[in-house]
N, CA, C and O atoms as a GROMACS GRO file, in nm:
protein
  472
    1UNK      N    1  -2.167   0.674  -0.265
    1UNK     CA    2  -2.223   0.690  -0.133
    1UNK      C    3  -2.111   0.715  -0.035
    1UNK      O    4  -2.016   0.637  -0.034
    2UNK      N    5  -2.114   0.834   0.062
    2UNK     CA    6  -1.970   0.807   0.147
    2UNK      C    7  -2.024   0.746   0.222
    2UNK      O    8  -2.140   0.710   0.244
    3UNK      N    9  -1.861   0.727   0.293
    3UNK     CA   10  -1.808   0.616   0.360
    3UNK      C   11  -1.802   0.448   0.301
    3UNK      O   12  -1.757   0.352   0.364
    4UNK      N   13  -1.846   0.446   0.195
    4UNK     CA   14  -1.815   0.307   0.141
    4UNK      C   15  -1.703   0.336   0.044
    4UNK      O   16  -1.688   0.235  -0.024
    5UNK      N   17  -1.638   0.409   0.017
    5UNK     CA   18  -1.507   0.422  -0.037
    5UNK      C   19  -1.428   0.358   0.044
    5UNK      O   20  -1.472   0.333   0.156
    6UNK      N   21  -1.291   0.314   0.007
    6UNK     CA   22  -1.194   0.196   0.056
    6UNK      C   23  -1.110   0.276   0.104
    6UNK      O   24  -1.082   0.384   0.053
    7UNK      N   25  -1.063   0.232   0.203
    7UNK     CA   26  -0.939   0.298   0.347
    7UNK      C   27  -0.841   0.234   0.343
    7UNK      O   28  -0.834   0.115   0.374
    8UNK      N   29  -0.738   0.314   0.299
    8UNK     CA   30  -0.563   0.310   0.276
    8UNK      C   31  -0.522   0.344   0.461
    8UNK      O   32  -0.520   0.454   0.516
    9UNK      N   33  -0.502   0.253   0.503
    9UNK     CA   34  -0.385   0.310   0.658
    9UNK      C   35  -0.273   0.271   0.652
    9UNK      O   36  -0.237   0.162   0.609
   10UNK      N   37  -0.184   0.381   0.708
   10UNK     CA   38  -0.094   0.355   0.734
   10UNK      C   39  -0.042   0.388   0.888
   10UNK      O   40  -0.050   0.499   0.941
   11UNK      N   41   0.012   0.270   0.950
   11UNK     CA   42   0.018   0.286   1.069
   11UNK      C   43   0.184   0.277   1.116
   11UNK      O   44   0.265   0.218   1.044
   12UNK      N   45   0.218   0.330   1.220
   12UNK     CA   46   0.315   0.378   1.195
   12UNK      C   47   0.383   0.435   1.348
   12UNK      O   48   0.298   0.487   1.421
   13UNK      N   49   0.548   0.433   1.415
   13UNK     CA   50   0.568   0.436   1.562
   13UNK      C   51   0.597   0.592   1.491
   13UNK      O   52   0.608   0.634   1.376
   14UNK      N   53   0.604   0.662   1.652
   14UNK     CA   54   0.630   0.787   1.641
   14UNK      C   55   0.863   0.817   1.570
   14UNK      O   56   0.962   0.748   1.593
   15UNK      N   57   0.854   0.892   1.524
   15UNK     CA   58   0.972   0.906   1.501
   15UNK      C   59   1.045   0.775   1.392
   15UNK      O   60   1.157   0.724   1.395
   16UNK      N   61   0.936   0.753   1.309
   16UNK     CA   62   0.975   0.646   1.259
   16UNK      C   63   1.046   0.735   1.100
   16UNK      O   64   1.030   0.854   1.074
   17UNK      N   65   1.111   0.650   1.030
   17UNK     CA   66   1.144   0.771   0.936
   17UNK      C   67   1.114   0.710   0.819
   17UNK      O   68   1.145   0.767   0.715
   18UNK      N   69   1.056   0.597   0.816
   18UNK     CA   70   1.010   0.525   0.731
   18UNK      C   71   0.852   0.558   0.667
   18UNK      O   72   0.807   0.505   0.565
   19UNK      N   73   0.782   0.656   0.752
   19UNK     CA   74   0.604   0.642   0.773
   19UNK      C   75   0.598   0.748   0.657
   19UNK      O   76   0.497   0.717   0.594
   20UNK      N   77   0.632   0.814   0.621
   20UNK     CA   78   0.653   0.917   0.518
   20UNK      C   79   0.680   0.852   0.400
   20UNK      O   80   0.599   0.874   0.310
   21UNK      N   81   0.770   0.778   0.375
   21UNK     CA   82   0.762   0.764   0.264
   21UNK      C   83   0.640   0.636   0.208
   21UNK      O   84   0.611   0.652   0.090
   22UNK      N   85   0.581   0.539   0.264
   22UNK     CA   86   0.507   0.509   0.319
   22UNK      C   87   0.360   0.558   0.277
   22UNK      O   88   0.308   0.526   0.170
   23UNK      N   89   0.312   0.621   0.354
   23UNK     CA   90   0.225   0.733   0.295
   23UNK      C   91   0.207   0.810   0.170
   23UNK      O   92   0.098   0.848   0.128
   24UNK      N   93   0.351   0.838   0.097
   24UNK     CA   94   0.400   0.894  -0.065
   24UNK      C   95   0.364   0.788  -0.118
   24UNK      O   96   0.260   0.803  -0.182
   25UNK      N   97   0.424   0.637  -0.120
   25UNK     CA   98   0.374   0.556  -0.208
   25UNK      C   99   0.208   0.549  -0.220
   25UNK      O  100   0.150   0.568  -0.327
   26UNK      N  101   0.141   0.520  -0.095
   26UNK     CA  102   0.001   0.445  -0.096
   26UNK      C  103  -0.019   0.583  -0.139
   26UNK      O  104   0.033   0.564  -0.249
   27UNK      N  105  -0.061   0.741  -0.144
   27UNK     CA  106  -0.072   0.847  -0.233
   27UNK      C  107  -0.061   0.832  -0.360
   27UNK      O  108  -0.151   0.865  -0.438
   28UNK      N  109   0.078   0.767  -0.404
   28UNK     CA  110   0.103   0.797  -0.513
   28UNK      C  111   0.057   0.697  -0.636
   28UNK      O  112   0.034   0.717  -0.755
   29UNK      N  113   0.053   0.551  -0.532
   29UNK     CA  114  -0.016   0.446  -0.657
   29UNK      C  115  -0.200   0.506  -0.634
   29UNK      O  116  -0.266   0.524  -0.736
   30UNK      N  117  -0.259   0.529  -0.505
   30UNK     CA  118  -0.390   0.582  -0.589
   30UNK      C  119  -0.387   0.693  -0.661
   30UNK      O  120  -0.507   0.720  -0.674
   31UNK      N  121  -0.338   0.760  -0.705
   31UNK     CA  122  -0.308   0.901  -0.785
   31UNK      C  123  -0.305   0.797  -0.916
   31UNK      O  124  -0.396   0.797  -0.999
   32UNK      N  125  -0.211   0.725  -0.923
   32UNK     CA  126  -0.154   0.661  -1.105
   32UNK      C  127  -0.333   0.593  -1.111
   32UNK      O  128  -0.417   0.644  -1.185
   33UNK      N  129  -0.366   0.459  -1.010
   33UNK     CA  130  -0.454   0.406  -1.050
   33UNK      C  131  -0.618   0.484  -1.039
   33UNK      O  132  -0.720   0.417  -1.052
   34UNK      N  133  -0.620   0.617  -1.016
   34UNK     CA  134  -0.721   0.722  -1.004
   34UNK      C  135  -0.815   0.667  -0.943
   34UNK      O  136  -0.930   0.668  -0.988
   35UNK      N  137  -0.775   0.598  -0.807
   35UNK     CA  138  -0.852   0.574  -0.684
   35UNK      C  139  -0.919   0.652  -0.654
   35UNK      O  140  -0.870   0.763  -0.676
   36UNK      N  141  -1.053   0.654  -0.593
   36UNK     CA  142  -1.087   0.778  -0.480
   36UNK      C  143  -1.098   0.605  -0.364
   36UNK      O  144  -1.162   0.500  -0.357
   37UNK      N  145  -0.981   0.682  -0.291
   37UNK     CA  146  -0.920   0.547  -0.161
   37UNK      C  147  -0.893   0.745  -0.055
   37UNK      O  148  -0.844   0.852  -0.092
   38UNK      N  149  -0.964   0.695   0.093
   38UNK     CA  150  -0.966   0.743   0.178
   38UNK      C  151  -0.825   0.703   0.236
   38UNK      O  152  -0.823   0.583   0.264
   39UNK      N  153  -0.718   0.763   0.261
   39UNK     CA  154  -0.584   0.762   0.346
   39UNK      C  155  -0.654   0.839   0.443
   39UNK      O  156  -0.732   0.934   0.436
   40UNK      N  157  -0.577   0.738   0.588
   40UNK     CA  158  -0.546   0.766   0.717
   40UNK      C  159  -0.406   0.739   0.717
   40UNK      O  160  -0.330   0.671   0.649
   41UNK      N  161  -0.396   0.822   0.827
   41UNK     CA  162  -0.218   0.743   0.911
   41UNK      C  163  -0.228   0.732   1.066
   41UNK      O  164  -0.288   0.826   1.117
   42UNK      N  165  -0.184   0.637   1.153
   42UNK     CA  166  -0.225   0.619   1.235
   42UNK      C  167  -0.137   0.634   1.345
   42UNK      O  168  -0.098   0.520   1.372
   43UNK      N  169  -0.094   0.704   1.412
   43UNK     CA  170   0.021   0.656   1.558
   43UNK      C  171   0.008   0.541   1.627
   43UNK      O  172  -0.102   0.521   1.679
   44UNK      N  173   0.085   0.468   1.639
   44UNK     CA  174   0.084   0.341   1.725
   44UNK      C  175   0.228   0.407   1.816
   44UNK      O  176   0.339   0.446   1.779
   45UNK      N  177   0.177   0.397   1.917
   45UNK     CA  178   0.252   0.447   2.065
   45UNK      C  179   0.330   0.384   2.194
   45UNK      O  180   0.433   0.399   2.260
   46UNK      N  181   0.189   0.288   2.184
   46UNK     CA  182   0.245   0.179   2.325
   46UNK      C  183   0.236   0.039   2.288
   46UNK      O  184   0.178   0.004   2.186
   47UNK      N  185   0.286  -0.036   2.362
   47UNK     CA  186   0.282  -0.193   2.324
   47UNK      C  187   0.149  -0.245   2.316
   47UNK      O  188   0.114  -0.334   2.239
   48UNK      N  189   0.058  -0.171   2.422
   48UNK     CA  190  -0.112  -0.236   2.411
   48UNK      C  191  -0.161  -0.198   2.275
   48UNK      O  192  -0.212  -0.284   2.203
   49UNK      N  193  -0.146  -0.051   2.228
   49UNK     CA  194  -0.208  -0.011   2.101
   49UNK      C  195  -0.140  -0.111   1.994
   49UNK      O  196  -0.191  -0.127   1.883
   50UNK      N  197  -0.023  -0.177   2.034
   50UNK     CA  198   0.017  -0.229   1.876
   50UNK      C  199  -0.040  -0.380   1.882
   50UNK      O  200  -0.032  -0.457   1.785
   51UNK      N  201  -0.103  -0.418   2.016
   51UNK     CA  202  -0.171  -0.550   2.016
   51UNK      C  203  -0.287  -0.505   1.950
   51UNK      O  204  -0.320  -0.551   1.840
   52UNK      N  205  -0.358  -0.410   2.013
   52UNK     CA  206  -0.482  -0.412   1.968
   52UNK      C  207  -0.486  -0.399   1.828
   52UNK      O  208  -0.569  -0.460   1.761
   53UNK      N  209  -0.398  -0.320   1.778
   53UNK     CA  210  -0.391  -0.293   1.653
   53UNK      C  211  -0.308  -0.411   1.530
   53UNK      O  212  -0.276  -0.410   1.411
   54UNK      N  213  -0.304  -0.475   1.612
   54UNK     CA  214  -0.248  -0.565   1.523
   54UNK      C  215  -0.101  -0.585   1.454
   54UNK      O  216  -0.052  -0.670   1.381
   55UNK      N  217  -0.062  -0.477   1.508
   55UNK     CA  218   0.079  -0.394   1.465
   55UNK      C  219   0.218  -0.452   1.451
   55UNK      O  220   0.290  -0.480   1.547
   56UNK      N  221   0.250  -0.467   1.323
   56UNK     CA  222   0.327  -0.570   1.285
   56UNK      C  223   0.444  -0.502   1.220
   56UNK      O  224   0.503  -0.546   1.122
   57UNK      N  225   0.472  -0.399   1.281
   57UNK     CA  226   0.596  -0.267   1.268
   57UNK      C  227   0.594  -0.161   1.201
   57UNK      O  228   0.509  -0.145   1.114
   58UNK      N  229   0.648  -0.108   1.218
   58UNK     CA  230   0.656   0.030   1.133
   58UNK      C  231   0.738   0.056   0.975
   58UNK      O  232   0.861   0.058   0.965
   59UNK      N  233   0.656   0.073   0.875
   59UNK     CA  234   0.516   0.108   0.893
   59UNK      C  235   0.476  -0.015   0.825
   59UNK      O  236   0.535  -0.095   0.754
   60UNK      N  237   0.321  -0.002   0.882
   60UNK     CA  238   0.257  -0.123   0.795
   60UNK      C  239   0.112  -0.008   0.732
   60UNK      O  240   0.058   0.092   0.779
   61UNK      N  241   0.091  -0.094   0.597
   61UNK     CA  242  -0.027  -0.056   0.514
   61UNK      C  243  -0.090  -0.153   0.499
   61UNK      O  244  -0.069  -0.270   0.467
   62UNK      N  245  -0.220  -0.056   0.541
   62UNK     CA  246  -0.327  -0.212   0.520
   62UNK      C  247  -0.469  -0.126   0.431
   62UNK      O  248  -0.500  -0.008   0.437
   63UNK      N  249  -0.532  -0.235   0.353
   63UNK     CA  250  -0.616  -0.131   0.287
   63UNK      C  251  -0.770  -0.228   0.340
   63UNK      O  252  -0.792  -0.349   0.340
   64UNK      N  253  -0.852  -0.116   0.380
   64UNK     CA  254  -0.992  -0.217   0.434
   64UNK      C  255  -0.963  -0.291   0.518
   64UNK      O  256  -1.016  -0.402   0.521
   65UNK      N  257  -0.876  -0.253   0.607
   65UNK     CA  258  -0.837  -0.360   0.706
   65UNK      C  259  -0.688  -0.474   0.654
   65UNK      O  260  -0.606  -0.486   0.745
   66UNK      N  261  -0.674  -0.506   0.600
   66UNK     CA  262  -0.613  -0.622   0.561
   66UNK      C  263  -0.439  -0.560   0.535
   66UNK      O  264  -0.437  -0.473   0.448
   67UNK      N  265  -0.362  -0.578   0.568
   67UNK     CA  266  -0.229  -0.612   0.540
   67UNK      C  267  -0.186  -0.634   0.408
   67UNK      O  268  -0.199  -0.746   0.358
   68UNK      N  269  -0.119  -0.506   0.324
   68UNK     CA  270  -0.096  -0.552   0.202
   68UNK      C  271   0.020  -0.643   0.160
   68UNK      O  272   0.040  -0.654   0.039
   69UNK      N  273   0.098  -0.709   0.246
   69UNK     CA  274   0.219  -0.734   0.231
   69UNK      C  275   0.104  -0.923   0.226
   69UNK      O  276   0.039  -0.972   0.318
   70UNK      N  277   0.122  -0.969   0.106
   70UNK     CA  278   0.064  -1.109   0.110
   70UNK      C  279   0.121  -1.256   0.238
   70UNK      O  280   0.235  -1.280   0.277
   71UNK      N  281   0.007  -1.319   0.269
   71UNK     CA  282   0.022  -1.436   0.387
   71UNK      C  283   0.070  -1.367   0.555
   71UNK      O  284   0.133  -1.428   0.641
   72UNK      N  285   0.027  -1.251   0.562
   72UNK     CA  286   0.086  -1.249   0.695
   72UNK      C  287  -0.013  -1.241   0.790
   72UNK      O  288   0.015  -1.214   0.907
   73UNK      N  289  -0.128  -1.262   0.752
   73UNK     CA  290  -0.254  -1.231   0.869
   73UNK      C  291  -0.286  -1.315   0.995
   73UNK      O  292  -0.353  -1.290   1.095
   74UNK      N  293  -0.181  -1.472   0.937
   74UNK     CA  294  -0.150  -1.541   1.093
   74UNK      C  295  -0.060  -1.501   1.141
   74UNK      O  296  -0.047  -1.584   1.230
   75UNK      N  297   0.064  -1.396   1.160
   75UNK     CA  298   0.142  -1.385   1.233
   75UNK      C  299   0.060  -1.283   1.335
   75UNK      O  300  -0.037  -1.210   1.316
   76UNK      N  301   0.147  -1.309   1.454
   76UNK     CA  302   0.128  -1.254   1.597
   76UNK      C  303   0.193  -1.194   1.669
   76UNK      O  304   0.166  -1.186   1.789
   77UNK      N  305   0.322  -1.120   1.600
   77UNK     CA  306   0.448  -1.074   1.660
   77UNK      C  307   0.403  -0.935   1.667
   77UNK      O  308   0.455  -0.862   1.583
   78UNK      N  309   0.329  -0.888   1.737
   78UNK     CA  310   0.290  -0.758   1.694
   78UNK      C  311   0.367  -0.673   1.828
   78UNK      O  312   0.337  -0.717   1.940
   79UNK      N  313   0.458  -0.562   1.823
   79UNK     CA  314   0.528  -0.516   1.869
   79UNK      C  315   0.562  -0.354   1.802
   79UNK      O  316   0.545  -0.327   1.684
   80UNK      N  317   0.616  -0.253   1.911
   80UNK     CA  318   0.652  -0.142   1.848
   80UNK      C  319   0.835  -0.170   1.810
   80UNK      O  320   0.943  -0.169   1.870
   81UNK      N  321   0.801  -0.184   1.724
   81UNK     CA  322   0.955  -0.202   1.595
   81UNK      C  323   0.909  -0.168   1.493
   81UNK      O  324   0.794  -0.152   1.453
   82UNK      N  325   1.079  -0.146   1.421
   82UNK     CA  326   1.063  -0.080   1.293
   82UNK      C  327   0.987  -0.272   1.152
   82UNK      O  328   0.952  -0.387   1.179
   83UNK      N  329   0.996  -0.219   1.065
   83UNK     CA  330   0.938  -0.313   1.019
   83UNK      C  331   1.002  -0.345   0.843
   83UNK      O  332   0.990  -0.269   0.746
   84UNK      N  333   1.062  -0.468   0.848
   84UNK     CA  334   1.119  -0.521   0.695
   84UNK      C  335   1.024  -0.547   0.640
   84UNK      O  336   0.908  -0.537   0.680
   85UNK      N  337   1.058  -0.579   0.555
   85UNK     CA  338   0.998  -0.638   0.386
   85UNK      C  339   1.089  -0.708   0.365
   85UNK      O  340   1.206  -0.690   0.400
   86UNK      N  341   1.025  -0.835   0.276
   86UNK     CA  342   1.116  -0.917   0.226
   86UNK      C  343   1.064  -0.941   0.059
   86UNK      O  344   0.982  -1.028   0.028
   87UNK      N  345   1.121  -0.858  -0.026
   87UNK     CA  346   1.066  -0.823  -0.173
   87UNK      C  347   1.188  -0.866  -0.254
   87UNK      O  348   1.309  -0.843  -0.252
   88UNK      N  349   1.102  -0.942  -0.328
   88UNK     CA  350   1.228  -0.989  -0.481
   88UNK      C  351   1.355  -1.031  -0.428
   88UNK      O  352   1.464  -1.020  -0.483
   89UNK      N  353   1.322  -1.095  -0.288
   89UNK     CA  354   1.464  -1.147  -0.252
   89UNK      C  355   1.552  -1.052  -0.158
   89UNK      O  356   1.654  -1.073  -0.091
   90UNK      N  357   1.476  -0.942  -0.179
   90UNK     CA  358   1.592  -0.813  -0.064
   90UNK      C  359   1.473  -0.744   0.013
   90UNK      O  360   1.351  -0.735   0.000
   91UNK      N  361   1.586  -0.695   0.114
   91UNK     CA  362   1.488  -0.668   0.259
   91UNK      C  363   1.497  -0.520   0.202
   91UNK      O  364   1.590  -0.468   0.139
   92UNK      N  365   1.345  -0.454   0.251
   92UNK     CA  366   1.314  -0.348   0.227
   92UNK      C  367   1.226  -0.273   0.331
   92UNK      O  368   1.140  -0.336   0.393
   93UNK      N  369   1.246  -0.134   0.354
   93UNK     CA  370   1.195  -0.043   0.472
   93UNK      C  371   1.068  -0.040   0.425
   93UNK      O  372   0.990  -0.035   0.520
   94UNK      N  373   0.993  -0.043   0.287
   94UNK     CA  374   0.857  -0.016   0.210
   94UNK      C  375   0.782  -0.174   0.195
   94UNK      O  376   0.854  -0.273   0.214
   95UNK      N  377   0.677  -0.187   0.170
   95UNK     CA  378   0.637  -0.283   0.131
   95UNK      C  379   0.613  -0.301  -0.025
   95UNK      O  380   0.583  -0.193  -0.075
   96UNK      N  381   0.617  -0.393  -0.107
   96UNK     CA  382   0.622  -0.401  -0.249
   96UNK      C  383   0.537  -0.260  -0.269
   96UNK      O  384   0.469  -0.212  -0.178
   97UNK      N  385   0.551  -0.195  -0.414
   97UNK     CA  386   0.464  -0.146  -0.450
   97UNK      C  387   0.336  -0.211  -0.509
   97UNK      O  388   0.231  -0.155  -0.539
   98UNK      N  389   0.370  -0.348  -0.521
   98UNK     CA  390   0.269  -0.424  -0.643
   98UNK      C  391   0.183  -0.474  -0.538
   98UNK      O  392   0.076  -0.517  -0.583
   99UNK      N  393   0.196  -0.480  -0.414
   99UNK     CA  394   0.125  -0.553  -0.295
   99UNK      C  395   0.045  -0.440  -0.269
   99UNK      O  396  -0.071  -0.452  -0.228
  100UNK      N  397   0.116  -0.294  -0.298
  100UNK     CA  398  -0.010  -0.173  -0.280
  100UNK      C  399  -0.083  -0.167  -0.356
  100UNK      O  400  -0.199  -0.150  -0.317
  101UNK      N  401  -0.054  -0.180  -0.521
  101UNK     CA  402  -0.098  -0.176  -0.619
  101UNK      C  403  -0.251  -0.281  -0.614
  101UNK      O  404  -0.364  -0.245  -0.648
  102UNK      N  405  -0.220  -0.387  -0.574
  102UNK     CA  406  -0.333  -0.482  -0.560
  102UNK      C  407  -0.417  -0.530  -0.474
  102UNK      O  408  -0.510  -0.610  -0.486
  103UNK      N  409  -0.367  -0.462  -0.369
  103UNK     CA  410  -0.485  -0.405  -0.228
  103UNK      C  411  -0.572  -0.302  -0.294
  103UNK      O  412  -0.692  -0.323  -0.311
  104UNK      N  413  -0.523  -0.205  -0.325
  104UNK     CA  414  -0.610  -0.079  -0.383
  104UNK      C  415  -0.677  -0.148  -0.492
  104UNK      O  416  -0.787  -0.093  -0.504
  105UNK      N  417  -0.668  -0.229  -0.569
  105UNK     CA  418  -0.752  -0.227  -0.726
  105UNK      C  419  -0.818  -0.343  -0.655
  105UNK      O  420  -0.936  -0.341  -0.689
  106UNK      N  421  -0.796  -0.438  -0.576
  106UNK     CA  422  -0.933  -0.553  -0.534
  106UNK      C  423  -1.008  -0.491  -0.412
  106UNK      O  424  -1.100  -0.556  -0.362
  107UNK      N  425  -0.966  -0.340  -0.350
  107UNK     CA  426  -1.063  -0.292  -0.261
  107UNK      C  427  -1.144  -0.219  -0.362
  107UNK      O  428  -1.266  -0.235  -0.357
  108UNK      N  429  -1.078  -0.119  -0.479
  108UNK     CA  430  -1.169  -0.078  -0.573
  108UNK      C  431  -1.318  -0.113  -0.643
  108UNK      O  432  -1.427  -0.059  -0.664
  109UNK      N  433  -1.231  -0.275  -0.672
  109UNK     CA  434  -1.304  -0.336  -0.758
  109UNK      C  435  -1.474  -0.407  -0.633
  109UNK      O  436  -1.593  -0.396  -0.666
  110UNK      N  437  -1.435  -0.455  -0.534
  110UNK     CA  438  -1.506  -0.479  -0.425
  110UNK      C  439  -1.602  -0.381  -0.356
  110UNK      O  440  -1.688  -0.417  -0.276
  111UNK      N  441  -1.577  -0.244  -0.396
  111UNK     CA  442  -1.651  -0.129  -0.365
  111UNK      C  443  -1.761  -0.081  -0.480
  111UNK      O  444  -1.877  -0.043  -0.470
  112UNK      N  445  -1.664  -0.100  -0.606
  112UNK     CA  446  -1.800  -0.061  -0.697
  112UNK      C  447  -1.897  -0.197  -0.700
  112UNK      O  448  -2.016  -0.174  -0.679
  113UNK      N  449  -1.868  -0.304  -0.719
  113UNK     CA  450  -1.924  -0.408  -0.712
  113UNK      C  451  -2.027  -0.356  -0.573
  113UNK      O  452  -2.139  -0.342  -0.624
  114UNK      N  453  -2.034  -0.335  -0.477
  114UNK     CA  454  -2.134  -0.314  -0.361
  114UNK      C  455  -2.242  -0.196  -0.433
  114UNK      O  456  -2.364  -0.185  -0.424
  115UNK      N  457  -2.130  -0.108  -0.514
  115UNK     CA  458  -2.272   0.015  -0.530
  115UNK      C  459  -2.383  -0.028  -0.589
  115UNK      O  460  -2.503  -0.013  -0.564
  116UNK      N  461  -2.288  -0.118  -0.723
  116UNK     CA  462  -2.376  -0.199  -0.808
  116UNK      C  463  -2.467  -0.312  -0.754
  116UNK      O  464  -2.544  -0.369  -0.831
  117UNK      N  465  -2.462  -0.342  -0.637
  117UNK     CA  466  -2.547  -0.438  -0.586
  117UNK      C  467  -2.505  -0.598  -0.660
  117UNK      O  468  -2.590  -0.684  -0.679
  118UNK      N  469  -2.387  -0.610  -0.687
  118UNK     CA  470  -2.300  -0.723  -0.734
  118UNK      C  471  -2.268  -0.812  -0.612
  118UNK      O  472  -2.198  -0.912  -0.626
   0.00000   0.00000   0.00000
């Protein structure tokens, strides 16, 4: 049924040089895990858009709403900055791949489950 397919965003400041690659990953793990996952990318511009948006630097991926980077949905620092990762112990411009990996397969799995009336 469209529109109940699951939404990959990536949101992201202008001139960021990070939002690209970003976008390649969340592409490239639904490509391996043969998602049909709807990608957006989003401009975040001004300090109000990154409140409203929740915007927790550049770039962030969130799938169905949610933040794939695990435990961060109480933070409140939402600001236009670039944005770390803190993976396997080292700081990183990307967020895990395995944190993409498992946003996409429990939005998957949560979508067919709805068609099925599960």
């Amino acid at each position: 049924m469209a529109g109940d397919q699951p939404v990959a965003e990536v949101l992201y400041l202008p001139g960021c040089p990070n939002h690209a690659g970003a976008v390649a990953l969340v592409n490239r793990v639904r490509a391996e895990l043969k998602l049909d996952v709807e990608v957006r990318v989003r401009e975040i511009s001004d300090p109000r858009a990154a409140s409203r948006a929740r915007f927790l630097g550049s770039p962030t991926i969130r799938v169905d709403g949610r933040d794939v980077e695990p435990g961060v949905e109480v933070r409140t620092d939402y600001a236009l900055a670039c944005r770390v990762y803190r993976t396997g112990g080292t700081l990183a411009r990307q967020p895990d791949e395995q944190w993409v990996r498992d946003a996409l397969a429990r939005a998957d799995t949560a979508s067919t489950r709805t068609h099925r009336g599960v």
